[in-house]
N, C-alpha and C positions, 0 to 999 in steps of 0.2 A: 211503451213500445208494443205491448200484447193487441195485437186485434182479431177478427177472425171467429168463425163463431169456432171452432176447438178452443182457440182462446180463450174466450169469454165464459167458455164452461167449466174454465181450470182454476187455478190457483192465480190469485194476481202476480203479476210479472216480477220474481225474486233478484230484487238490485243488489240483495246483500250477497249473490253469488259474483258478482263483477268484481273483477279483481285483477290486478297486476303481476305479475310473475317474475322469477328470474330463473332463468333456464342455465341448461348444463353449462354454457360457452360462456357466461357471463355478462348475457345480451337480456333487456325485457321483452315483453309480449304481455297482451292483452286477453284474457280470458273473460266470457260471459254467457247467458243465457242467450240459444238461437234463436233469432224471431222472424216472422213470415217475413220480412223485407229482405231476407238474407238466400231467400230464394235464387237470385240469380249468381249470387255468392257462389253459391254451392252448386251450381251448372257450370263455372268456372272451376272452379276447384276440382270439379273431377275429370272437367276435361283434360286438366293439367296432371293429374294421374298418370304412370304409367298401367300398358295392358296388365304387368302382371302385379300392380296392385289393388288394381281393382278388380281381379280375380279373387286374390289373397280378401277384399272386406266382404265381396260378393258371392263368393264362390261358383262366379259364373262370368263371362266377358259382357261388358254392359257398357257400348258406345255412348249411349246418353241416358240418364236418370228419368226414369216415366214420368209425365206430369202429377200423376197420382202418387207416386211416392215422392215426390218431389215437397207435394203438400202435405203429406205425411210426416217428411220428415223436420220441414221449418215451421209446421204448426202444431205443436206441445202445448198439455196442458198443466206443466210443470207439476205434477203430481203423479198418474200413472204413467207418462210421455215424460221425460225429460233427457235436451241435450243442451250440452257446451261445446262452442268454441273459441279457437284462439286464432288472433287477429293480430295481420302483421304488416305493417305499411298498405293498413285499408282494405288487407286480402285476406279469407280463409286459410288458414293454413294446417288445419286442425280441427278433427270431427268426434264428438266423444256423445254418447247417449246411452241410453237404459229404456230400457220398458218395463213398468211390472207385468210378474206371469202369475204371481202368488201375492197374497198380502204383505208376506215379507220376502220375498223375493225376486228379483231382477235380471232378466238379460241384459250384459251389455257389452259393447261394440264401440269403436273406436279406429279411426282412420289420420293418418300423417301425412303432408305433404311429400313426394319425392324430396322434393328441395331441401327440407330442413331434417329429414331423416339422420339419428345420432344425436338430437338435442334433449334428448330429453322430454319432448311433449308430451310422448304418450306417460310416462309418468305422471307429469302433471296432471294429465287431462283423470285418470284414474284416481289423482287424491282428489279432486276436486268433486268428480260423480261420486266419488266414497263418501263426501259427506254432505254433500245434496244429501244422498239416499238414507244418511242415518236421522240427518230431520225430518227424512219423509216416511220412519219407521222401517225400512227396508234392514233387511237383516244379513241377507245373502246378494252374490251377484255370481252370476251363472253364463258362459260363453262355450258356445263352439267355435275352433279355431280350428281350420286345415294345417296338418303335420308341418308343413313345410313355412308356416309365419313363424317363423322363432322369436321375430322382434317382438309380437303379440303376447307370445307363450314369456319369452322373459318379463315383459313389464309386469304379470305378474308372479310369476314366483320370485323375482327381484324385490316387490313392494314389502316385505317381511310379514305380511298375510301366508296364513297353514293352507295352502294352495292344494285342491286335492284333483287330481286331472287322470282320465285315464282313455284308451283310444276305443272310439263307439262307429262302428260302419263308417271308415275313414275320418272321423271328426275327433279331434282332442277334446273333447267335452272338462271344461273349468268349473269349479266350483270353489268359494271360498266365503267367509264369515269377514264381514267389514267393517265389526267393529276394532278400535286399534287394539293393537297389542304392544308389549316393550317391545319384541321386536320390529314391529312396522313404526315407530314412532322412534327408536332409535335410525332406522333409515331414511326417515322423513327429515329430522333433523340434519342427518351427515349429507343429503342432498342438499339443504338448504343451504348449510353452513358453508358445505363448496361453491356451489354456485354463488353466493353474496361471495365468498372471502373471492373468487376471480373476477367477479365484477368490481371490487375496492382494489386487485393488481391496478388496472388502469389508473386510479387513483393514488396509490401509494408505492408504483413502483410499472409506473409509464417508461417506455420505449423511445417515444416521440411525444413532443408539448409542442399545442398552438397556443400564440398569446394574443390575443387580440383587444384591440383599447378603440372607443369611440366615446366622445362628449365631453365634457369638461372633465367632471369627477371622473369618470373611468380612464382618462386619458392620462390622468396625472395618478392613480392608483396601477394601470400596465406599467407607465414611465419608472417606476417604485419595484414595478414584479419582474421587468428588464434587469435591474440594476442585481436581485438576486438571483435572476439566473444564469447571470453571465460566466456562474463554473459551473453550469449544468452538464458540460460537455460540448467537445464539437460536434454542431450539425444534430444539436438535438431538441434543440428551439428554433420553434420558425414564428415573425412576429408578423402579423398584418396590423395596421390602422394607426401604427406613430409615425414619427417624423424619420425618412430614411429608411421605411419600408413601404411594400404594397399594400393600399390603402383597403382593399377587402380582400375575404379569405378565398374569394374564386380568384382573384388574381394571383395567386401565391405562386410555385411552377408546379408541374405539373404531379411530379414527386413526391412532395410534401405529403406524408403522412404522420399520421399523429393518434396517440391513446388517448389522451388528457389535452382538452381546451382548458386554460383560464382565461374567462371571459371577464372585461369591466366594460360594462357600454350599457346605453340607456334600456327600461324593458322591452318595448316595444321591437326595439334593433335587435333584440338576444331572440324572441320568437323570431325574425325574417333570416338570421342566423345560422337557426338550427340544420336545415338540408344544408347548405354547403359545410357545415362540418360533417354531419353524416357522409357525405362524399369522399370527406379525407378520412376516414376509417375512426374519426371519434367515439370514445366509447362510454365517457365520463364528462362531464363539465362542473368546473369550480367556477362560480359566481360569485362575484365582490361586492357586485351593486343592488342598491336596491329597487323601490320602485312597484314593489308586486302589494299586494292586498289578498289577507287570510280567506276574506271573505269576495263581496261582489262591489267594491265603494268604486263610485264615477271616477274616472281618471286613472286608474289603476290595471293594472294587468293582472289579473285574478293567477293566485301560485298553481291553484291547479291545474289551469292552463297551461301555463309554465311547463308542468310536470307532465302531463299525456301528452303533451307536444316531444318534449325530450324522447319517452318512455317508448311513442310509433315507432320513431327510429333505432330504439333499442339500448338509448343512454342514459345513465345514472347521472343525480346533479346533484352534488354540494352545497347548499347556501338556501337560498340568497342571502348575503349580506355575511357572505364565510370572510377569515379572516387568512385564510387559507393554507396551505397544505404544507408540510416539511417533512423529508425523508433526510435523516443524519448519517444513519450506519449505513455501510457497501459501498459499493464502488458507486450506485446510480445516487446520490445524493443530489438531491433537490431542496433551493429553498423559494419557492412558491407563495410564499406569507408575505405580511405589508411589513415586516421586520426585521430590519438590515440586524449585521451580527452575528458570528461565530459561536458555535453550540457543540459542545463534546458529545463523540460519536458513543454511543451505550446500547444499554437494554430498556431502556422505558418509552413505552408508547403513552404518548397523553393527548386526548379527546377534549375537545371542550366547543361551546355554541358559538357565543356572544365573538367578538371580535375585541371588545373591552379584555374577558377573560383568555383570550389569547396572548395578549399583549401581556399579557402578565402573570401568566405560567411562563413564558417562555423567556420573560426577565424575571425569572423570580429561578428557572432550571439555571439560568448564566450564573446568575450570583452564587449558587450554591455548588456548580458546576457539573450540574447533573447529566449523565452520561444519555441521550437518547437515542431512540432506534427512529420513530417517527413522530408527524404531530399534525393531528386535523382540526380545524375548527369546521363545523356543521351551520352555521349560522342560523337561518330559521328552522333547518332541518325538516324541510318539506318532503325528502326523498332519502339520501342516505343520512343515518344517525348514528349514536352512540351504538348499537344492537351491529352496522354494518362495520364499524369499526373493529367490534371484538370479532367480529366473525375474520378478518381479516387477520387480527392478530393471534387468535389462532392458531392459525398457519403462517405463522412471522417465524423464524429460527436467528431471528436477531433480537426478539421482542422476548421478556423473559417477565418484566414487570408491566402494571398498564394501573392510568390515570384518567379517572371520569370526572370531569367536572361539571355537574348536573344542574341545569336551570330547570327543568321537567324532563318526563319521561313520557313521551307519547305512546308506548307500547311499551305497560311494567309487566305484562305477563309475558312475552319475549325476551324482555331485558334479564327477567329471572330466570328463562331458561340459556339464554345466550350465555349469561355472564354466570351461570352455576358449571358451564362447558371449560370458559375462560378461566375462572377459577381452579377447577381443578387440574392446571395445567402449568398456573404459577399465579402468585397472588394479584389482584385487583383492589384498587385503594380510588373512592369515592368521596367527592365534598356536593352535597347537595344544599343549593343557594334558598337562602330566603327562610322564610318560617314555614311554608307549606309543603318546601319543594317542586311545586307545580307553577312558574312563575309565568307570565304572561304578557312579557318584553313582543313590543309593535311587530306585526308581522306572522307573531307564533298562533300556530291553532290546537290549544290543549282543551283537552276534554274536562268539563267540569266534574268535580266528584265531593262527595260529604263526607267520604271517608277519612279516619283523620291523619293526621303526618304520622303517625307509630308506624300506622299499615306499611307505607313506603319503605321507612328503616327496617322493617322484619321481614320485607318481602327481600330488599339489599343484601341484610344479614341471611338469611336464607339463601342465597346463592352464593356463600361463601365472601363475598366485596368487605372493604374492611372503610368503615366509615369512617371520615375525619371531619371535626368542625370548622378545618379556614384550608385556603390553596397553601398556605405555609404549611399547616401539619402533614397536610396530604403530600408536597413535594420531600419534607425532611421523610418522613415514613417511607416514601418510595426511595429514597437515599438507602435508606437501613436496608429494605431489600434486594434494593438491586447491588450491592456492592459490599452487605454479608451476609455468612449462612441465614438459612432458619435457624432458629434455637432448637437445641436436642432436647432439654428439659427447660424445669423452670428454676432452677437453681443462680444466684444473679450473686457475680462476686464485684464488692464495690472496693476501689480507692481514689483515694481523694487526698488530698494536702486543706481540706475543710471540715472541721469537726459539726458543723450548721448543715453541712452538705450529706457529710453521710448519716446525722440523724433523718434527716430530709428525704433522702433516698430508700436508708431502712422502713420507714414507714409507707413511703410510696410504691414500693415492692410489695410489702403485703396486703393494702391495698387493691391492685390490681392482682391477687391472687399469684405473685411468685414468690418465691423462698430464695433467703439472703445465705448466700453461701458461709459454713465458716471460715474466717482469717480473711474476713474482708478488714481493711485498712484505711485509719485515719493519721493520713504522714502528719507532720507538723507543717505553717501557715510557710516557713522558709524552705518545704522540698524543693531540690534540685530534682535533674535529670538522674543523677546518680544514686538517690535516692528510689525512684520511681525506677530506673533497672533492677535495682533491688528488689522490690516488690513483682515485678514482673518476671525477671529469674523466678522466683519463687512460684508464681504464679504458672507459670509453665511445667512446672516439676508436678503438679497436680491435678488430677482427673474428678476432685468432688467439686466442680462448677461448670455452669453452662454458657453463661454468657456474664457480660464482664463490663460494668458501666466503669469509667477512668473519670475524674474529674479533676479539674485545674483551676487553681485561681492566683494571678500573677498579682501578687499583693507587694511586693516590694521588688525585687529583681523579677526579670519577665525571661523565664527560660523555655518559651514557648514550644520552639523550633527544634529543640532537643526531648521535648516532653513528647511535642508530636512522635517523633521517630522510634521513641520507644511504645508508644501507642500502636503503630502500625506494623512492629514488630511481632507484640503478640498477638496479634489478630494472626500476622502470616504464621504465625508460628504452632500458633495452638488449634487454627479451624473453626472456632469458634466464634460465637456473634461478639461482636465487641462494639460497643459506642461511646462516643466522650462529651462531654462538659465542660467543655475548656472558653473560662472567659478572657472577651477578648480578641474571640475568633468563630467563624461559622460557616457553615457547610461543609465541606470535605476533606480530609486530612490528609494531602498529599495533591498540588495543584497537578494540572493537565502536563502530563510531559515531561515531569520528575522522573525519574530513575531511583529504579529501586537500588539499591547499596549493593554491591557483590557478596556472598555469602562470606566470599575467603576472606574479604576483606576484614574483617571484623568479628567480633560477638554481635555486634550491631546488623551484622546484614542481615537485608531481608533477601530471603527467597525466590521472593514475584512482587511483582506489584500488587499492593492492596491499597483501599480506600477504604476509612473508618468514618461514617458520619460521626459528625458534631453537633449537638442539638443546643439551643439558646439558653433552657432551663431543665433541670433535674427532671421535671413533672413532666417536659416533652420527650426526652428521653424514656423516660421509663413506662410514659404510655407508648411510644412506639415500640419498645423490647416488649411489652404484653401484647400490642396488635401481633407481628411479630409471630408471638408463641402462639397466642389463639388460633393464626391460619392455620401455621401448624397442627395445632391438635385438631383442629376440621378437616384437615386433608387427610391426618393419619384414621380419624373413626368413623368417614366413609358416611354415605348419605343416605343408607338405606334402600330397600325396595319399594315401588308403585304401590300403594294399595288397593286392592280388589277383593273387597269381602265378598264371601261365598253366599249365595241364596238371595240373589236377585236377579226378581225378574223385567228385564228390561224393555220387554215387546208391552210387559203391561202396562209397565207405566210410562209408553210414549203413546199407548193409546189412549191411556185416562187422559192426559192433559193434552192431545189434540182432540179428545171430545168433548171436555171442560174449555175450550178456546174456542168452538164450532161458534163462528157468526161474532166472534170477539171482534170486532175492531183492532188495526194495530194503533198502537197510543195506550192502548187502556190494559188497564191492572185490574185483575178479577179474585179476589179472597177466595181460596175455596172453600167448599164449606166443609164444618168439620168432617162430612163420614167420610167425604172424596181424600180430604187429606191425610185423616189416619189412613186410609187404601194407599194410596201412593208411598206412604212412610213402610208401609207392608211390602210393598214392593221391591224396600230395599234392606229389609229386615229389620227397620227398627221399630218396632212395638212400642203402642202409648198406650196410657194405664185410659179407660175407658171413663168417660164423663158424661155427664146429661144435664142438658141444659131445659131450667124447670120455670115455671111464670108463678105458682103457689105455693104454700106451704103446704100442700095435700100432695103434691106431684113430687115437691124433696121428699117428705116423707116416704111415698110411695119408692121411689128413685133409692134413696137409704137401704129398705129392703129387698131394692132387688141385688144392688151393686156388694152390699151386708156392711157389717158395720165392724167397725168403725170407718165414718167418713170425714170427708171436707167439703165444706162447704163457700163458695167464692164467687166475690159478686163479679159480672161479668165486661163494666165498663172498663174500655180501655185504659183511663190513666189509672185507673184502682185497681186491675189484676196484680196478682201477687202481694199488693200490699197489706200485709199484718199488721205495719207499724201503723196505717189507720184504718186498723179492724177493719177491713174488708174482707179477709180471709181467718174463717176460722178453723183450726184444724182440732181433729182427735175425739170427733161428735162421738160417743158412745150410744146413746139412747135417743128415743125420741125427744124428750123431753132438754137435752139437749141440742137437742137441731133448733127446738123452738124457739128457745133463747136467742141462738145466734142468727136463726133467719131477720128476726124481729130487731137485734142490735145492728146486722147489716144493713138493714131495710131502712131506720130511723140515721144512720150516718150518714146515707148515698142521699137521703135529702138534705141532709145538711149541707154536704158538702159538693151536690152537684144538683140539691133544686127540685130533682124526679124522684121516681119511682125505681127501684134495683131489678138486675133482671140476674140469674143465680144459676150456678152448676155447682151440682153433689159430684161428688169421686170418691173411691176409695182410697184411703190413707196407706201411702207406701211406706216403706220402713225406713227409720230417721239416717238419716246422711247430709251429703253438703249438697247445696241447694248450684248447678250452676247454668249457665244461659250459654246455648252452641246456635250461631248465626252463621246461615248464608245469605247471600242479597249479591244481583248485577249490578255492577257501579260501572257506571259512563265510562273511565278511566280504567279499571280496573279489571273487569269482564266479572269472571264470578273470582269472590273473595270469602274465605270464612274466618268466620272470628268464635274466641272461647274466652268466656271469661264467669269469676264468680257472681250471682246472682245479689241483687243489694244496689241500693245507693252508692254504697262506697267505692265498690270497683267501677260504677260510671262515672262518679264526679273524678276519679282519682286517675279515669284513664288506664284501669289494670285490666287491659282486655288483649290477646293476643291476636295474630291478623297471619292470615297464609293463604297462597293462591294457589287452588288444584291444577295439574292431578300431584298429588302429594304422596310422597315416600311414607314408611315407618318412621323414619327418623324427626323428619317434618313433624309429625302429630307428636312426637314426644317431646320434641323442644317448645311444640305452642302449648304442651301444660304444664311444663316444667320452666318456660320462663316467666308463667304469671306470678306477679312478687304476691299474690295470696295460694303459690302453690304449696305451702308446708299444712296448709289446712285440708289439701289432699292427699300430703305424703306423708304423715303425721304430724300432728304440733301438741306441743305440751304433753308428750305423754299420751295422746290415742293413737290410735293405731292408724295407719292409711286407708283408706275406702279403695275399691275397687275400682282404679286408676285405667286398667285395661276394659273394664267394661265400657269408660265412659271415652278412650280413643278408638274405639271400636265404630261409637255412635260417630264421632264426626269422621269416622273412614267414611263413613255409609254416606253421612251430608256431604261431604266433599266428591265422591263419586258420584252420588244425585246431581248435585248442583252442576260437576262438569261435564256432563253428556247431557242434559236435560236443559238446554239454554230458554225452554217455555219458563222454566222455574224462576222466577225472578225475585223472589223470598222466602227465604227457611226460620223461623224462628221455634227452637223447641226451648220454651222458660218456663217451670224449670224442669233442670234434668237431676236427678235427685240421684245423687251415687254416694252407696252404700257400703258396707264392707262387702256384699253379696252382690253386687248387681249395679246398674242404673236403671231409674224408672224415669219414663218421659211421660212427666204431669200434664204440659203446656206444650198444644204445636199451632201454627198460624204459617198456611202456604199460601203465598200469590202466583198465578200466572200471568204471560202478557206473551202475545205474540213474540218471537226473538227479536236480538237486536243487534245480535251478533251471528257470524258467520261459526261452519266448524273448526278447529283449531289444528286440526290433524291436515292440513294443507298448506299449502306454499302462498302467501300474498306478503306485496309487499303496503306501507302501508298508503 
C-alpha cells in the first residue's frame, strides 16, 4: 500500500497495526495505517466536519485542507510521521497521528467524526498510537489542546496515563509517559471488557431475531431453529426463506427489526446477505452452515472474507458451522440451537466449538439436570470465541458458574487474562480436548506452536479455571458449584452404610490434600433412613467439619428416596458443601420442581430448596470437593502485584535491538553477539558473570589471569555446553597446570565425539548452588511465554519445567518455582538449607518484563543460572532478535 517517495524513505508499510476493534456501543470498525490513496478520504472527512470542530483540531477555520498538508498528512513515513485511521462502511471516520519532535518524544493530534462522537474512537485511536510509538522508541506524547476540547483533554486523563497538563498562552499544553501502567492497563481492560460483553448482549440476550433459511441443508437446519423458537415470544421472531414466509429478508415489512440474525444458507448467499441485515439494525449473526475455507482453496468462500464483510457493517458472527445459541434463565429465553428439549433455568453458562460437543453438553446438562443461565457454541470461531463469551458473562447477574469446553485456544494470552477477570468473580471449570489441546478440526485456523501441552494447563491454572479431564467431570463439578457453597476449610466429614467406601474415601481425602473430619461414620451394609437421620442430627449439632461427602449403597432394600431427603436436609441445614455417592442414582438430588417439605411440618423439613450433587464414584466426588476447595484458597490469597523491578532502562535497550535489527530482514533471527547481549541483560539489571571466548591454550591461560582464579573452563559447541556428564565442561581450574589438563581432555573428546576441533570460554567459578535454566522465547500461539525449570537431562526428559505468560504478578513467579516437582532442591531437601529463591525470581521478574515490552526479543536463554544461598549468578545467556511479529498488547483488537 506504501508509495510516494516519503514513503519509500520510511519504514515499510506496518500491516501488523491493522486491526479491528470494538468500540463503546458494541459495533466494529476498522482501524489502520493511512496511506497516500486515502487522500481524497480525508478532503471528505473534513468537509463533513463541523466549523467548530475543525477549529477545535486546527485552531483556526479551514474550509478546505491545503494541497500541501493534504500530502503531508496521507504520506507518512511510519517512523518519524505516523498516523491511523478508522474506517467505517468505506469512509474515514477518524484521524489519530503523532510526529516525533525528540528522539523519544511526540506530538499528537487526533480528530473524530461529528457523527460518531461518544463512541469511543478517540480512545481507541490513542491505545493504538500508544503502542505504534512504544515500537517505535517513543517515550512520551505531548499535545496542545484549546480550553474548550474537553472531549480531547478527557481521552486523555481518562486513559489511566499520569497525565500532566497545565494552561500556556491560551493552550492546555499535555504531556504524559506511554508506557502502560496498572492503571492504564486496568482501563484498557474494563473498556474492552464492556464493549465485547455489549456486543455478545446481541447475542445472548437479543430484543429482536431474524431467522433465515435458503438451500437444502440450511433449509431443513432454519425448519429445526423455527421449531425452537416458537416460545421465543410474541412478535419476537421474524422468519424469511421457509415455506409460509417471505422469501428474502428485503421483503419482510417494513418494521422488522432485529439484534441477532441466525442464518442457514449457502456461503456465497450469507455474503449477498449481509447489507439487507444491516438494514434491519443486525448486530450479530449466528452461522450454522458451512462452506467457508481457513485458508484461500478454489470453491470456497475464504472465512476472512466472511468476517470483514460482517465487521464494515459493524457485526459480530458466531460460527461458521455454530451449533448455536441458548439463553435458559429470565424472561427472554431463547432456544436458538439444533436441539429440541427442555433445560432447567440456573447459573451455569457453557461454551463450547464443535457442534458434536454441543450436542452433548447440553444432553449430558438434561441428564444430570443442570441448572443454566446460557449456552453458545462458537463453531469454527473465526470472530467471537470462548474470550467474547466470558467477557459477557461477566456481566451476566444470572451467570454465577461457566463451562469452557476447549478444542484450542486461539488467543491464550487473552484467554489468561479474560478468564483470571472471570474467575475471580465465580469459578470457571475447563475440559481441554485431545492431547495437545490445540486441535485442528476442518475449517479452524490455529497457530502452530512447539510449546508443550503443560504451558497450556499452567497458563489455565494461572487464571484461576479449574481443569477437568472429560465433559462428565467438568459438568458433575459445575453441579457442586453451582448448587453448593464453597467449602470454608478442608475438613471432609464422611458417611456411608460401606465399610470399602469409607476406607476409599479416607484415603482419597488425604490424597487430594483435605483432612477427614473426626466422627466420620461407617453405618452398617442394612442402614435405613432412620439410621442416616441419626447420624445427620448428629452431624448438625457440630461445627469441627466443613464439608460432608454421604454415600449409599442399596444392597438389599433400596431406601433411596428417604436417604435422599435427609441428604438435602443437611446441606439446607448446615450451609455447608455437601455431595453424595449414592449408587444407583445420578446427578442431582432433588428433580426439577420438587418442593421442599415445610419446616413446620416435620423434623424433616427443609427450609429452601436445595440441590445436593451426586457423583457416580467416590474418586469423582472427592476430586470435585478438592477442585472445590482449591478455587477457594485462590480467590481467598489473591494474585499479587505486576512486577516492575527497579533500574531499567528501557530507551536503551529498545535502542540496542532496533540497532542490532538495522537492515534485518523480517523472517530472519539474528543471535546477538555476546557483548550486545550481556548490554541488553544490563539494561534490565541482570548481570552475567563475564566469559571469554579463547581459540588456544595461551589465550585461556592468559583469559584465567585476567578473569583470576579459580575458573571454568567450556567447550562452546551447541549440543556440548553445559555438559559435565561428557566432560565438556570443566570446573574449579585452580592453576595453570590445571587448565592444561582439561583444555587438552576437552579438546581430544570434542573430536571424538563431533569429528573437529573445540572452540572454549574461561569464566570465573561462581559459588556452588543449584544449577537452573529461566527461558523466554515468542511462540506463534502463544506471543512471549517464559519458562523455569532445573538445569540437567532430567527435568527435560521428565517435562519438570514451568510455563507463564507475561506481564506476571508476584504471585505468578512464585507458583512457577514452587510448582516444579524438583522445587525442594531450592527450598531445602535433605537437610540443606534453601538457596536464595528471591534472588533467582527477581531474574525472571526481569526476563518476563524484557520479553513483554521488547517483542524484537524473540529468545531469552540464561543456562545456567546458578543460585546460591547468597545470590544468583548468570553463567550462560543466548539473545535472538527478529523483526516483531506481534502487535503491542496494551490496545483493543479483535482477532
Amino acid at each position: 500500500m506504501a508509495d510516494g517517495d516519503d514513503m519509500a524513505q520510511g519504514a515499510p508499510y506496518p500491516e501488523h497495526w491493522e486491526a479491528d476493534v470494538v468500540l463503546r456501543d458494541g459495533t466494529t470498525m476498522r482501524i489502520r495505517p493511512i496511506a497516500p490513496g486515502d487522500a481524497d478520504a480525508v478532503e471528505r472527512f473534513h468537509a463533513r466536519q463541523s466549523p467548530e470542530s475543525v477549529y477545535l483540531r486546527f485552531f483556526a477555520p479551514l474550509e478546505r485542507i491545503p494541497a500541501r498538508d493534504l500530502h503531508r498528512f496521507t504520506h507518512v513515513d511510519h517512523h518519524e510521521r505516523v498516523a491511523l485511521v478508522l474506517v467505517a462502511g468505506g469512509e474515514l471516520v477518524a484521524i489519530g497521528r503523532f510526529d516525533r519532535i525528540e528522539d523519544d518524544t511526540a506530538e499528537v493530534a487526533f480528530n473524530v467524526s461529528d457523527a460518531v462522537q461518544g463512541k469511543g474512537l478517540g480512545s481507541v485511536l490513542l491505545e493504538h498510537l500508544a503502542a505504534a510509538g512504544r515500537e517505535l522508541g517513543i517515550r512520551r506524547f505531548v499535545a496542545d489542546v484549546l480550553p474548550q476540547n474537553t472531549r480531547m483533554l478527557r481521552v486523555f486523563t481518562d486513559a489511566g496515563y499520569d497525565v500532566d497538563q497545565h494552561l500556556d498562552d491560551g493552550l492546555v499544553s499535555v504531556s504524559f509517559t506511554i508506557r502502560p501502567t496498572d492503571r492504564s492497563l486496568a482501563v484498557l481492560a474494563e473498556r474492552e471488557r464492556r464493549a465485547e460483553a455489549l456486543s455478545m448482549a446481541a447475542v445472548l440476550g437479543p430484543d429482536g431475531i431474524l431467522l433465515v433459511g435458503s438451500g437444502t441443508e440450511g433449509t431443513a437446519m432454519a425448519t429445526r431453529l423455527a421449531e425452537g423458537l416458537a416460545g421465543a415470544g410474541e412478535g419476537r421472531v421474524s422468519i424469511a426463506g421457509l415455506p409460509g414466509h417471505p422469501p428474502r429478508v428485503e421483503d419482510l415489512p417494513d418494521g422488522v427489526r432485529a439484534d441477532l440474525a441466525l442464518v442457514a444458507a449457502p456461503a456465497p448467499q450469507v455474503l449477498e446477505l449481509v447489507p439487507a441485515l444491516a438494514a434491519r439494525g443486525v448486530r450479530a449473526v449466528v452461522l450454522y452452515t458451512g462452506g467457508y475455507e481457513a485458508g484461500h482453496a478454489s470453491g470456497k468462500v475464504p472465512q476472512r472474507t466472511l468476517v470483514r464483510r460482517l465487521r464494515e457493517h459493524g457485526m459480530r458472527l458466531v460460527g461458521p458451522r455454530s451449533f448455536g445459541v441458548r439463553t435458559v434463565a429470565g424472561s427472554g429465553a431463547v432456544n436458538a440451537t439444533l436441539r429440541r428439549g427442555d433445560l432447567r433455568a440456573g447459573g451455569v453458562g457453557v461454551f463450547c466449538q464443535s457442534a458434536a460437543a454441543g450436542l452433548q453438553l447440553l444432553d449430558g446438562a438434561a441428564d444430570r439436570d443442570l441448572g443454566l443461565s446460557s449456552f453458545l457454541s462458537a463453531g469454527h470461531r473465526v470472530d467471537i470465541s470462548g474470550n467474547d463469551a466470558m467477557q459477557y458473562w461477566t456481566t451476566s447477574p444470572t451467570t454465577g458458574v461457566v463451562c469452557l469446553r476447549l478444542e484450542s485456544i486461539g488467543n491464550p494470552r487473552k484467554f489468561s487474562r479474560v478468564a483470571r477477570h472471570l474467575s475471580e468473580q465465580g469459578p470457571v471449570v475447563a475440559m481441554i480436548a485431545g492431547a495437545t489441546g490445540q486441535l485442528r478440526p476442518p475449517g479452524h485456523a490455529v497457530p502452530t506452536t512447539t510449546t508443550p501441552r503443560r504451558a497450556l494447563d499452567e497458563l489455565v491454572r494461572q487464571a484461576g479455571v479449574l481443569l477437568t479431564s472429560s465433559d462428565a467431570e467438568m459438568l458433575d463439578l459445575a453441579a457442586l458449584l453451582s448448587e453448593q457453597p464453597l467449602p470454608a476449610g478442608d475438613r471432609v466429614l464422611v458417611i456411608t452404610n460401606s465399610g470399602a467406601q469409607a476406607a476409599a474415601l479416607s484415603e482419597l481425602i488425604g490424597h487430594h490434600g483435605l483432612t477427614e473430619a473426626a466422627g466420620s461414620v461407617a453405618l452398617s451394609s442394612g442402614a435405613d433412613a432412620t439410621a442416616y437421620r441419626s447420624c445427620i442430627d448428629d452431624a448438625l449439632t457440630r461445627t469441627d467439619w466443613d464439608i460432608a461427602v454421604i454415600g449409599y449403597v442399596a444392597l438389599l432394600e433400596d431406601d433411596r428416596a428417604a436417604i435422599t431427603q435427609q441428604i438435602r436436609r443437611l446441606a439446607a441445614r448446615s450451609g455447608r458443601t455437601v455431595a453424595a455417592t449414592v449408587y444407583r442414582t445420578g446427578g442431582l438430588l432433588g428433580p426439577p420442581g420438587q418442593a421442599a417439605p415445610d419446616p413446620a411440618a416435620g423434623p424433616d423439613g427443609v427450609a429452601a430448596p436445595v440441590r445436593v450433587p451426586t457423583f457416580p464414584s467416590t474418586e469423582q466426588a472427592v476430586a470435585a470437593l478438592a477442585a472445590a476447595r482449591g478455587y477457594q484458597r485462590w480467590n481467598e490469597q489473591g494474585r499479587g502485584s505486576r512486577v516492575d523491578p527497579g533500574g531499567i532502562d528501557r530507551r536503551g535497550a529498545k535502542q540496542l535491538v532496533q540497532s542490532e535489527l538495522s537492515g534485518v530482514p523480517a523472517g530472519t533471527t539474528r543471535r546477538l553477539p555476546a557483548g550486545a547481549a550481556r548490554t541488553l541483560l544490563d539494561t534490565h539489571g541482570i548481570t552475567s558473570w563475564p566469559q571469554v571466548r579463547v581459540d588456544s591454550l595461551e589465550q585461556a591461560q592468559r583469559a584465567a589471569d585476567e578473569i583470576g582464579w579459580p575458573v571454568a573452563l567450556k567447550a562452546t559447541e551447541e549440543v556440548l555446553r553445559h555438559r559435565s556428564d561428557l566432560g565438556t565442561v570443566r570446573l574449579d581450574l585452580l592453576t595453570p597446570a590445571d587448565l592444561t589438563e582439561a583444555y587438552r581432555q576437552i579438546e581430544e573428546q570434542v573430536r571424538v565425539l563431533l569429528g573437529r576441533s573445540a572452540a572454549f570460554e574461561v569464566q570465573a567459578m561462581a559459588p556452588p548452588g543449584v544449577a537452573c535454566v529461566v527461558r523466554a522465547a515468542e511462540d506463534p500461539l502463544y506471543g512471549p511465554i517464559i519458562s523455569l525449570g532445573l538445569a540437567g537431562d532430567a527435568s527435560e526428559l521428565l517435562d519438570d519445567v514451568s510455563f507463564r505468560v507475561p506481564p506476571l504478578t508476584d504471585g505468578d513467579i512464585t507458583e512457577m518455582v514452587r510448582t516444579l516437582r524438583a522445587a525442594p532442591r531450592l527450598l531445602g531437601h535433605r537437610g540443606l538449607p534453601a538457596v536464595d529463591v528471591a534472588a533467582l525470581e527477581d531474574i525472571i521478574a526481569r526476563v518476563a518484563v524484557l520479553k513483554d515490552e521488547l517483542a524484537e526479543v524473540s529468545a531469552i536463554e540464561l543456562y545456567p543460572v546458578l543460585v546460591s544461598g547468597a545470590g544468583a549468578a548468570v553463567l550462560g545467556m543466548e539473545v535472538d532478535v527478529a523483526q516483531p511479529r506481534r502487535g503491542d498488547v496494551a490496545r483493543r483488537v479483535l482477532p
